[in-house]
N, C-alpha and C positions, 0 to 999 in steps of 0.2 A: 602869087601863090595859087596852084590849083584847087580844087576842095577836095580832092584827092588828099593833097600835102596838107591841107587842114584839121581833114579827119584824122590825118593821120596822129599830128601833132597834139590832137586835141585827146587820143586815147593815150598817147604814151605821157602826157601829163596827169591826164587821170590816175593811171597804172600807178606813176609815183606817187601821186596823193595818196592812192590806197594801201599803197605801201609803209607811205608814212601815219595813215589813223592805224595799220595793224600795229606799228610799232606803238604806240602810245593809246591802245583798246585796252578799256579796264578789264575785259575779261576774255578768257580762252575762246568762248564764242563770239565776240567782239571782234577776236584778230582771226577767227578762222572767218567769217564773215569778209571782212577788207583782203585779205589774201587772195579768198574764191575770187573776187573782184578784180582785183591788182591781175589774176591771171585770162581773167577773161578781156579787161581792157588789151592784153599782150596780146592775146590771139588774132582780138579785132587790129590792131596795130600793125599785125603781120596780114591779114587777109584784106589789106584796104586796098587791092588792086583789083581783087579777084569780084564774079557775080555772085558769091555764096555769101551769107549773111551770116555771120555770128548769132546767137542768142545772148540776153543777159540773164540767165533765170540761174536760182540760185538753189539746188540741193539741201533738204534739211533734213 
């Protein structure tokens, strides 16, 4: 496996996890928190070939 297919694997496992604490966040900001998450692991997931870097910084 390359680290390419690593990274890749490792954000779209994330992306579920975060998927799954939004599902079960005791509160509204709780799941809008893992959601913003869940969709930045997706981007990084899609952009794992490219030179451009994602951010993880989160909006409040």
């Amino acid at each position: 496996m390359t680290d390419a297919e690593r990274h890749q694997l490792y954000y779209e496992r994330r992306e579920e996890q975060e998927r799954h604490l939004a599902t079960h966040a005791g509160s509204p900001e709780g799941r809008i928190v893992h959601l913003e998450l869940a969709d930045r692991y997706a981007a990084l997931a899609q952009d794992r070939g490219s030179d451009r870097r994602s951010r993880l910084t989160i909006r409040v």
